[in-house]
C-alpha positions as MATLAB code, in Angstrom:
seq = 'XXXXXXXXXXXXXXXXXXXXXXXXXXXXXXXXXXXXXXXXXXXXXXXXXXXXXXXXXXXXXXXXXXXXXXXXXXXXXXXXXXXXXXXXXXXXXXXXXXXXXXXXXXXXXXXXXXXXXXXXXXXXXXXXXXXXXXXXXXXXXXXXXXXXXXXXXXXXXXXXXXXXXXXXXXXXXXXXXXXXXXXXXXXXXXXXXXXXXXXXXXXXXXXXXXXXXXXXXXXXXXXXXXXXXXXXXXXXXXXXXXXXXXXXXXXXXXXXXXXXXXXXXXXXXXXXXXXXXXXXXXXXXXXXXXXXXXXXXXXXXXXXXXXXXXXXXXXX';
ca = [
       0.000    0.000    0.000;
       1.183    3.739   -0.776;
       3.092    4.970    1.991;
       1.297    8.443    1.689;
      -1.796    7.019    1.591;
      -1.497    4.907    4.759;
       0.047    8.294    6.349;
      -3.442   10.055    5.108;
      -5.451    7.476    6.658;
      -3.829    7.868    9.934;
      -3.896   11.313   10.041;
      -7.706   11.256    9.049;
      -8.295    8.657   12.198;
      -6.092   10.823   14.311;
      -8.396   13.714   13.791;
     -11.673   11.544   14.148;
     -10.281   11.270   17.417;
      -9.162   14.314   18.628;
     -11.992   16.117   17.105;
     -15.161   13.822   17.383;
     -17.504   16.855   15.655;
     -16.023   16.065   12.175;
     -18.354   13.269   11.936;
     -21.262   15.389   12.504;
     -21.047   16.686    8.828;
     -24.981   15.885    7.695;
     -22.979   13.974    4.954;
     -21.704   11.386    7.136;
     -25.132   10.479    8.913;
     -25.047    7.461    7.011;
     -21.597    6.639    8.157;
     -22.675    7.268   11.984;
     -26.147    5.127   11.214;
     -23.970    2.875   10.337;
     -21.926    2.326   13.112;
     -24.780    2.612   15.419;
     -26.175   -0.259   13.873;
     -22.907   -2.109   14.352;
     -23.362   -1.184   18.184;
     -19.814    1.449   18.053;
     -19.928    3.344   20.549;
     -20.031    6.938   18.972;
     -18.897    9.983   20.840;
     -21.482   12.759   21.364;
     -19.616   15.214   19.657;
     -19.938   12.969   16.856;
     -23.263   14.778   16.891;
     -22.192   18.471   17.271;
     -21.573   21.237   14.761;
     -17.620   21.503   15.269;
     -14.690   22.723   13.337;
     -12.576   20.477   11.894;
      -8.382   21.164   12.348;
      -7.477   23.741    9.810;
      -5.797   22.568    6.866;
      -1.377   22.539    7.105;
      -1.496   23.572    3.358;
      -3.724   26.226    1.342;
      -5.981   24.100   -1.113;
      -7.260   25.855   -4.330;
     -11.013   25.577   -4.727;
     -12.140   22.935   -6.751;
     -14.534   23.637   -9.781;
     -17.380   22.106   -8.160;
     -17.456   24.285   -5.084;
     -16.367   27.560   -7.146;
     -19.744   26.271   -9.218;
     -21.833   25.929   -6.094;
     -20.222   29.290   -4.917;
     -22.127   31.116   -7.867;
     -25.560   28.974   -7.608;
     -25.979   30.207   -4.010;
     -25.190   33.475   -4.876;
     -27.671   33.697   -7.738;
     -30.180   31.950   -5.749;
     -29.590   34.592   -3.016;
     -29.843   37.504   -5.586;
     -33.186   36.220   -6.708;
     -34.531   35.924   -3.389;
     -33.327   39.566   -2.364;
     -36.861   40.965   -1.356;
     -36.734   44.482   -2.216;
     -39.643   46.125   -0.392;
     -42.011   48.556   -2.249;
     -42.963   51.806   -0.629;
     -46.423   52.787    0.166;
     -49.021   54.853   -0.624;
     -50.183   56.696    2.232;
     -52.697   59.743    2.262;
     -52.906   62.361    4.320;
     -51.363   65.556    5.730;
     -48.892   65.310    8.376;
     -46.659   68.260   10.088;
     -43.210   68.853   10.687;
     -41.832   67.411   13.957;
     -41.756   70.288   16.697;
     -37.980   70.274   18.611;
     -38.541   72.480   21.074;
     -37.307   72.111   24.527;
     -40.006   70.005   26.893;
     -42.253   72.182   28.947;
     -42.726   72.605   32.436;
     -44.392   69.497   33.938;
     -45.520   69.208   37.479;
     -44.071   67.292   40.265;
     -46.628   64.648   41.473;
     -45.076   64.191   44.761;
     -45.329   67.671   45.907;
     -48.380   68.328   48.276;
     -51.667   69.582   47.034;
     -52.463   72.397   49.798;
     -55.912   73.898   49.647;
     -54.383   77.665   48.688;
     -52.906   75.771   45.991;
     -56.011   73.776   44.629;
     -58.061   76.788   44.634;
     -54.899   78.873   42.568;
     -54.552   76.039   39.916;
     -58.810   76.316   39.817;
     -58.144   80.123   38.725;
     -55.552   79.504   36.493;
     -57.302   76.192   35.051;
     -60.714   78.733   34.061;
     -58.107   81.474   32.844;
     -56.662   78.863   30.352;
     -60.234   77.686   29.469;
     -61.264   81.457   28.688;
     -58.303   81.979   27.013;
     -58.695   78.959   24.611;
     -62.123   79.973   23.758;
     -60.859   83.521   22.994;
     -58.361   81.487   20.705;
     -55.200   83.202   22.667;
     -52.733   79.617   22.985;
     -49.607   81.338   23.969;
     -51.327   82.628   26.720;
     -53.857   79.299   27.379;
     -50.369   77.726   27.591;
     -48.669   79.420   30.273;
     -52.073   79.341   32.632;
     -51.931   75.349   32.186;
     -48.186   75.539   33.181;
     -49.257   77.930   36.596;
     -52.454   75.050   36.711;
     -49.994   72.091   36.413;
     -47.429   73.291   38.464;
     -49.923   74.036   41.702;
     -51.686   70.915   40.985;
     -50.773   68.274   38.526;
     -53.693   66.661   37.270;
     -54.691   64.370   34.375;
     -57.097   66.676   33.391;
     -54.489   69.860   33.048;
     -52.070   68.213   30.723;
     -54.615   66.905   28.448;
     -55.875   70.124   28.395;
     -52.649   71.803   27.810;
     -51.968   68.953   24.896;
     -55.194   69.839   23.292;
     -53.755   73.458   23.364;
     -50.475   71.878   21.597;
     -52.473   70.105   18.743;
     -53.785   73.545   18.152;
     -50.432   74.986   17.945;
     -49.574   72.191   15.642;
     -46.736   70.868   18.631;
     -47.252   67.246   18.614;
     -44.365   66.259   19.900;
     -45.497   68.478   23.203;
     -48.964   67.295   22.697;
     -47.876   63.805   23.536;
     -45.614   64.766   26.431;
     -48.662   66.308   28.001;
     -51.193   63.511   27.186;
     -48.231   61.135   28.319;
     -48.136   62.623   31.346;
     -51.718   62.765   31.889;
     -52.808   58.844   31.759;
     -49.592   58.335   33.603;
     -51.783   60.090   35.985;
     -55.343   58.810   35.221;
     -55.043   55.604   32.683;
     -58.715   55.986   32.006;
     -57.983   59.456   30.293;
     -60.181   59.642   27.477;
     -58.806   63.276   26.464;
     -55.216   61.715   27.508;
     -56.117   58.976   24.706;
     -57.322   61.372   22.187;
     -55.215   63.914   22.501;
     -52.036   61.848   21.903;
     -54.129   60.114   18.757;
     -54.354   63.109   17.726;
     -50.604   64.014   17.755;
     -49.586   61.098   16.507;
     -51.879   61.303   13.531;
     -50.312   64.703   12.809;
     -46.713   62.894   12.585;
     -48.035   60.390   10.650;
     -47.531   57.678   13.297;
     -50.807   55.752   11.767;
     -50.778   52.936   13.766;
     -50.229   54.626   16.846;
     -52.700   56.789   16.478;
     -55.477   54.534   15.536;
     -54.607   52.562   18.885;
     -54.654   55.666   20.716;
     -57.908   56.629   19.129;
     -60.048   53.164   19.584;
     -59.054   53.156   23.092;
     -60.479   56.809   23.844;
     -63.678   55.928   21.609;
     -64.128   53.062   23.782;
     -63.566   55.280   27.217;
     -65.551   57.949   25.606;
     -66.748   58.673   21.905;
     -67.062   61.408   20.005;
     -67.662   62.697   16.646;
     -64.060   64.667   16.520;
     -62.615   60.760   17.230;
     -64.370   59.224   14.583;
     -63.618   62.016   12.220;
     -59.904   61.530   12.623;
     -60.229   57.708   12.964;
     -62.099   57.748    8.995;
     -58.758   59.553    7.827;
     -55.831   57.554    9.927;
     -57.376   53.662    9.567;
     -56.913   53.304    5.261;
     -52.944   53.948    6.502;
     -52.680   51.730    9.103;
     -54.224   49.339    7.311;
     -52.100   49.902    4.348;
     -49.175   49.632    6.808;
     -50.167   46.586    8.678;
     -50.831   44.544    5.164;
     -47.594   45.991    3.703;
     -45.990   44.450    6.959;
     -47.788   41.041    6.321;
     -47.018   40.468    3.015;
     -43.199   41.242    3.625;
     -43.059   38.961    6.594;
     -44.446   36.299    4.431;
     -42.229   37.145    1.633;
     -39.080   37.095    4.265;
     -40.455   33.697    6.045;
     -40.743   31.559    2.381;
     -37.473   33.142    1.502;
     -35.960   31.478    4.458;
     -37.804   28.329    4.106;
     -36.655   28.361    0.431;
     -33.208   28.647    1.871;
     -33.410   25.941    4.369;
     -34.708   23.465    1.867;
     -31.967   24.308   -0.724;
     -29.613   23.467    2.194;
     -31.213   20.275    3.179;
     -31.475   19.410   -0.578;
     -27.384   20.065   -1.050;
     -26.199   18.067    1.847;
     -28.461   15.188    0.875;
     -26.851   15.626   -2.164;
     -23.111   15.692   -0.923;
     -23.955   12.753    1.544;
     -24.991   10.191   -1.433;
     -21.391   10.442   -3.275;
     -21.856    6.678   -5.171;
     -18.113    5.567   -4.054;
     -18.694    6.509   -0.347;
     -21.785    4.675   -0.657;
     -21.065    1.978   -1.597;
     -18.201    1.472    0.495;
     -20.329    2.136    3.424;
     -22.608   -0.771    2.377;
     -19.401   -3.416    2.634;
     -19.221   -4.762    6.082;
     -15.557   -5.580    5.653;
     -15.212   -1.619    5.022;
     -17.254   -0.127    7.844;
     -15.411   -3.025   10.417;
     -11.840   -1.914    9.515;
     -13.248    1.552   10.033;
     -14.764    1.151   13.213;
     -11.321   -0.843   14.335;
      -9.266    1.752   13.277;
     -11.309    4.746   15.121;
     -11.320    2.795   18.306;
      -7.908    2.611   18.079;
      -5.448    4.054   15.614;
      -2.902    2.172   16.280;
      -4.381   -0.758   14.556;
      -4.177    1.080   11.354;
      -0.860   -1.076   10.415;
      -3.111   -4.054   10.361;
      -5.936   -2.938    8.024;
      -3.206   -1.214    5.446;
      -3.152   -4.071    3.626;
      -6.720   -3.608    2.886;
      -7.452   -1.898   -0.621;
     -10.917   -1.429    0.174;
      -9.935    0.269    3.440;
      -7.289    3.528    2.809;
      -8.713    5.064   -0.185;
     -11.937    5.310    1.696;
     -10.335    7.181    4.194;
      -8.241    9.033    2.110;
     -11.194   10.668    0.880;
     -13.301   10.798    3.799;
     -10.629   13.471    4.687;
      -9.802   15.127    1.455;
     -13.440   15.614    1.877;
     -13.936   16.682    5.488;
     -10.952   18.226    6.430;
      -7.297   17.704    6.916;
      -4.175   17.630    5.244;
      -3.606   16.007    2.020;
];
């Protein structure tokens, strides 16, 4: 027998035995059948994702694997999911940047001077929205809130930020307000309301179903007609793409599972799998290596191993 050969098969055993995981290739789950069937005691690792010992010498890539190299990649370009934008409607308003307001601290006590001064300051800001004067309604929520923080003041004070077209402060305040009171129907609406002016559609429909539900009105479903086509648009757009994203995968997974199955019936490795005189010497000569010596006379035996790790892993 070649003395190369016989110094291949070693080496190939050697590794089997140092590094168990090689035989958990997928294309070798015949081999480990197999010897389960002869009653070999296989290693667990056998059955482990592992990396095999790098190679001592660089090996060119063979024309096969350059060719399977370019299939995946073409497969992979044809599966790129390139996601179409959508068609929205409505008007929405640039963000508002401006430095948070004044909010209240909830922790503070409520004396009865102090109720009574965030009551005056409440009906000034009340007047003064009415009167259409929102600078103004704004800084006699702030004296309101900051006497007596209430649910009921920042919503108020949002609605006077959707006015201003603030959202950003509009949702601080309604925020703050079902912190507060979770029940907040104006709290709800308010912030709907905000968000629909960002064009956050799908937050503002939840927003806007949860006041209606605490307490409708018509200016609810007015803005609910004009916000549901998008998040509807939105939530179907999302659908479709998930879909698209979850068959890509399982396209992926079965081209996989259709390779390996594919690399794991090579005819010659096979069919030397199916000789019992093959898979003994094998299972002899992973057991112990050192009985290599008495199975190199074997010409079924080395070249199976020789390519077993031309195949797997390890020097040639």
């Amino acid at each position: 027998m070649d003395a190369e050969k016989v110094k291949e098969l070693k080496q190939f055993i050697d590794q089997c035995k140092s590094n168990p995981s090689i035989l958990a290739d997928p294309s070798l789950s015949f081999f480990r059948d197999y010897l389960e069937s002869l009653h070999a005691k296989v290693p667990t690792d056998a059955y482990k994702e592992g990396k095999s010992e790098p190679r001592a010498s660089v090996v060119e890539e063979s024309e096969e694997e350059e060719q399977r190299v370019e299939v995946e990649e073409k497969e992979e370009e044809e599966d790129e999911i390139v996601e179409s934008d959508i068609e929205l409607e409505g008007d929405i308003v640039e963000a508002d940047n401006d430095p948070p307001q004044k909010m209240g601290d909830s922790s503070t006590e409520v004396t009865d001077e102090k109720r009574e001064a965030a009551a005056e300051a409440k009906a000034k800001a009340m007047e003064a929205i009415s009167e259409g004067k929102l600078d103004e309604a704004i800084e006699l929520s702030t004296e309101a809130i900051m006497l007596n923080p209430s649910a009921i003041m920042y919503a108020t004070r949002a609605s006077v930020y959707i006015k201003m077209k603030k959202p950003n402060a509009a949702i601080r305040d309604a925020t703050a307000a079902l912190e507060i009171n979770p029940d907040s129907a104006k709290g709800y609406k308010t912030r709907g309301m905000a968000h629909a002016m960002l064009g956050h559609w799908e937050e503002a429909v939840h927003d806007l179903h949860v006041a209606s539900k605490i307490d409708f009105d018509e200016e609810i479903a007015a803005v609910l007609k004009k916000v549901e086509p998008n998040a509807l648009r939105i939530e179907e757009h999302r659908r479709k793409y998930d879909r698209l994203r979850r068959e890509r995968e399982e396209r992926k997974v079965e081209r996989e599972r259709l390779r390996r199955r594919a690399e794991a019936q090579d005819p010659e490795l096979m069919a030397a799998f199916s000789d019992p005189e093959v898979m003994a010497a094998l299972q002899d000569v992973m057991k112990n290596p050192a009985n290599l010596a008495q199975h190199q006379a074997n010409p079924k035996v080395a070249p199976i191993i020789a390519k077993m790790m031309a195949k797997f892993g390890g020097p040639k």
